[in-house]
N, C-alpha and C positions, 0 to 999 in steps of 0.2 A: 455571465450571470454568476454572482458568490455562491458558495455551495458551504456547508458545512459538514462535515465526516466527523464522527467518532470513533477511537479504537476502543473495543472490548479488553486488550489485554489487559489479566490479574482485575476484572471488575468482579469475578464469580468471588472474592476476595471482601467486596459488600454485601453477598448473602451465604456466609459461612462458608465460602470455598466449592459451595455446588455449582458443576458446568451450568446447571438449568439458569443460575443467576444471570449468563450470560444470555442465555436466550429472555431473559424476565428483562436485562436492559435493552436490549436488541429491538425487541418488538416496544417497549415505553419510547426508544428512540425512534423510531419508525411513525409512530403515533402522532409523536410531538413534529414532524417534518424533516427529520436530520435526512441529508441528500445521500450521506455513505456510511455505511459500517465495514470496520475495517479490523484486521488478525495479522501480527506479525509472524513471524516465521525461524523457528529452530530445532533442529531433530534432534540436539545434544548441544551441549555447555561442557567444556570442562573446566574442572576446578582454578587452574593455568590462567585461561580464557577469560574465565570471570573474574580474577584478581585483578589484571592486565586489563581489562575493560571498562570496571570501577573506577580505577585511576583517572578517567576520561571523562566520566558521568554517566557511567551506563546504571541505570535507575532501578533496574531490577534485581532481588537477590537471586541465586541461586534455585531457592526453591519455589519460584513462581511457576507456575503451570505454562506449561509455554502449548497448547492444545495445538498438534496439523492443523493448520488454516481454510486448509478445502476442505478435509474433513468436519471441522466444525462450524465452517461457511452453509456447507450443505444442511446441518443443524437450522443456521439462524437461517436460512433461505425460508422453512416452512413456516416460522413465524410472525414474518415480515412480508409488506408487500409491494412496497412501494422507494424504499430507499436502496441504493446500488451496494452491491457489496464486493469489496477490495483487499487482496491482500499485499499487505504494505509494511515490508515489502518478500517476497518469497525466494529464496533460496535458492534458483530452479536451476542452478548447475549440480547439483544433490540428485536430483532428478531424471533419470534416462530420457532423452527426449521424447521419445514417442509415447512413454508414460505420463509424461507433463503433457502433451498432447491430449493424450485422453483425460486424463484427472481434471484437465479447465474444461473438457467439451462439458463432462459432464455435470458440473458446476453449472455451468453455463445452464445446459437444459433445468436442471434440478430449481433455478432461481429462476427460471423465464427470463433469460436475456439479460440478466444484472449484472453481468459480473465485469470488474474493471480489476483486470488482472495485472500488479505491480510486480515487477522482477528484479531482482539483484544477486548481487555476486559473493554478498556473504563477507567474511573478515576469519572465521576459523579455521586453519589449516585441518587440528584436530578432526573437526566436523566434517571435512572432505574426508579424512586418511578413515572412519569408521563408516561413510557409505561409502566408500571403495571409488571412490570418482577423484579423477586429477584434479588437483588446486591450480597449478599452473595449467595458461591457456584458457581460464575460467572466463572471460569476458568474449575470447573467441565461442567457445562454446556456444554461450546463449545465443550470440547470432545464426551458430547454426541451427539450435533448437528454436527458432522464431521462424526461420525457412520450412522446418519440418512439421510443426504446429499449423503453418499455414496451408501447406500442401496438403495431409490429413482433414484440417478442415473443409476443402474447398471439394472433400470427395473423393469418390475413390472410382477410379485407381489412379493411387498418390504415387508419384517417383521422387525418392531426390539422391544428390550422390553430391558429400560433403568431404569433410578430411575425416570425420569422425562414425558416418555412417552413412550407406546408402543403399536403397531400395528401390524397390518398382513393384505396381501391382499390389500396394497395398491398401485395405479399406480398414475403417478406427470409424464405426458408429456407438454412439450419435455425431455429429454433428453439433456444433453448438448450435444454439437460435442466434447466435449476432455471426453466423457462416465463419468463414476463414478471416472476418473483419473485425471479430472477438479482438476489446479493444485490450493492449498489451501497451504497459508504460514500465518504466526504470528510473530503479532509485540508484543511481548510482551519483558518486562524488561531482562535480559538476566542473569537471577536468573540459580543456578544450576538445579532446578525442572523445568524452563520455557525450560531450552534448550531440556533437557529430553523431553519433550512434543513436541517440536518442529522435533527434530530426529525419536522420534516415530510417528508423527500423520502427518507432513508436508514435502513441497518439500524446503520448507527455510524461514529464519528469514528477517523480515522488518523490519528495527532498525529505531528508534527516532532519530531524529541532537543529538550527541553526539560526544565527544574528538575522534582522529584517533586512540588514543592508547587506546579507554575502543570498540571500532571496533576490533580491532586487537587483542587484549584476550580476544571476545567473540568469533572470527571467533579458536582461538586455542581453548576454550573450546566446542562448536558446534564439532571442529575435533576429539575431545578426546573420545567427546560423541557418535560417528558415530562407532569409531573404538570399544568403549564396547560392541555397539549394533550390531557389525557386516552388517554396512551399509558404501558404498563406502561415501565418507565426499565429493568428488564431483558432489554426486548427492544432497545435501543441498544448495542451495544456500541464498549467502547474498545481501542481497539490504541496500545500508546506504543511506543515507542523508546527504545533505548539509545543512550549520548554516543557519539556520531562525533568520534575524533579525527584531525587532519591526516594525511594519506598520509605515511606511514613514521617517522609516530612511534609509540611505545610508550605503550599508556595510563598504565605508569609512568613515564616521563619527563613526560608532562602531569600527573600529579597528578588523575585520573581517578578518578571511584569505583568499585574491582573490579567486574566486569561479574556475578558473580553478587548482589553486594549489590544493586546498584542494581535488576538484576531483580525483585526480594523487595520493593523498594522501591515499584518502579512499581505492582505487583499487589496491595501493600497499600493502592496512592494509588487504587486504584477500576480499574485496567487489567483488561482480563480476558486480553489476549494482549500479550505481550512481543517485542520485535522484535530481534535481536542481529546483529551484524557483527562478524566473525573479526578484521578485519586490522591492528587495535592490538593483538591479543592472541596470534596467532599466525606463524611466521615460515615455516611448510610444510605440504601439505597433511597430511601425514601427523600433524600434531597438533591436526584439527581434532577428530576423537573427543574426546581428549582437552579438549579448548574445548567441546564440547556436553555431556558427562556430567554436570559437577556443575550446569548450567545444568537439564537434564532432570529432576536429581535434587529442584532447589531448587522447581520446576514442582510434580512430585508431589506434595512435601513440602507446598507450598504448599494443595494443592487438598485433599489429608488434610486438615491443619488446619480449613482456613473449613467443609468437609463437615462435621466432628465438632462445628465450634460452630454 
């Protein structure tokens, strides 16, 4: 079934920069049927970071709010009630694991069972060397923080004994409401070793704004890799994104492709949720309805379609 997601980052940026703006679109997208709302993820930028970033098309300035994601997840959770809420993608080697253990449980509980928790490994060295967490070995890491999250969940008393840390006898309530099955996906590069990781350790891949066609043979490599490991390839899913253009440009002055084309695009390259960002496309909040409709529309349309064939 198509899904559609919006990310909140920099929309508080349509009602004069107040966070509440972010909860004012949050719940209008909940409203209107958006299936996810989503918050990326950064405890620090440096000045270095962002020069070297830009270069690439990284779409944010410097001085964008970049709000903790679970912290202002737990925000939109009370004003929403019916759309999933994701973060896409989260940092979580920044993170001690057993803190990232409890920080999703309790998300989890706080949204009733929402949360579609997206993980990655980050690109700042900076950003590691100021929370004091190794850069290198980052990609090991989070496998072991995936073991120790799920062991915490499933109850206590939790044991595990990795390269990084290990215990016994320990209990971390609450508990999420989706148990130790709190679904856990990765945005990472779409490397043969990343997807291998992704088949074995996750429910699916969160891809970066990328071409429909490097989408569409990662979604056949993701399948290939389901089918070595003896896992159904429909239980993997993919969530992509739509192009992020520069902060205060127009998708039409970039030469962009209409953000509903590209949608229809992504969903027919193997995506099964669609991820969109207003702020190329809209200049108030007042016409973000109008920015989600034929997006909702193109969704349905969509999911009609592939049902009837």
């Amino acid at each position: 079934m198509a899904r559609l997601g919006f990310n909140l980052m920099g929309v508080d940026e349509l009602y004069g920069g107040r966070f509440s703006g972010i909860l004012e679109a949050a719940a209008l997208a909940d409203r209107a049927g958006v299936d996810l709302l989503v918050l990326p993820d950064h405890v620090t930028i440096s000045e270095q970071a962002h020069r070297d970033r830009v270069t690439v098309g990284f779409p944010y300035p410097i001085s964008t709010n970049w709000y903790e994601p679970l912290t202002a997840l737990a925000a939109v959770a009370a004003v929403t009630e019916r759309a999933r809420l994701g973060t896409n993608v989260l940092v979580a080697p920044i993170r001690p694991a057993v803190l990232l253990a409890k920080q999703l449980a309790t998300l989890d509980v706080i949204c009733g069972g929402r949360l579609d928790a997206g993980l990655g490994a980050g690109w700042q060295v900076e950003e590691y060397r100021v929370t004091e967490r190794p850069f290198e070995g980052r990609f090991g890491y989070i496998e072991e923080q995936v073991a120790v999250c799920r062991a915490l969940w499933a109850g206590g008393p939790a044991a595990h004994a990795g390269r990084r840390l290990d215990f016994t006898d320990l209990h971390s309530m609450p508990v999420p409401v989706q148990g130790a099955d709190l679904r856990l996906s990765f945005g990472f590069n779409p490397t043969p070793r990343a997807i291998e990781r992704i088949v074995r350790l996750g429910v699916g891949w969160w891809a970066a704004p990328m071409p429909v066609e490097a989408v569409r043979a990662a979604v056949a490599g993701i399948r290939e890799e389901c089918e070595r490991a003896g896992r159904d390839p429909a239980s993997v899913t993919v969530t992509a994104a739509t192009t992020l253009v520069a902060h205060g440009r127009t998708a039409e002055e970039v030469g962009a492709m209409p953000v509903v084309e590209e949608a229809q695009a992504l969903w027919d390259a193997g995506a099964d949720c669609v991820i969109v960002h207003p702020l190329a496309f809209v200049r108030s909040a007042e016409e973000l309805p109008e920015f989600l409709k034929p997006l909702l529309d193109a969704r349905d349309a969509h999911h009609s379609r592939t049902t009837l064939s």
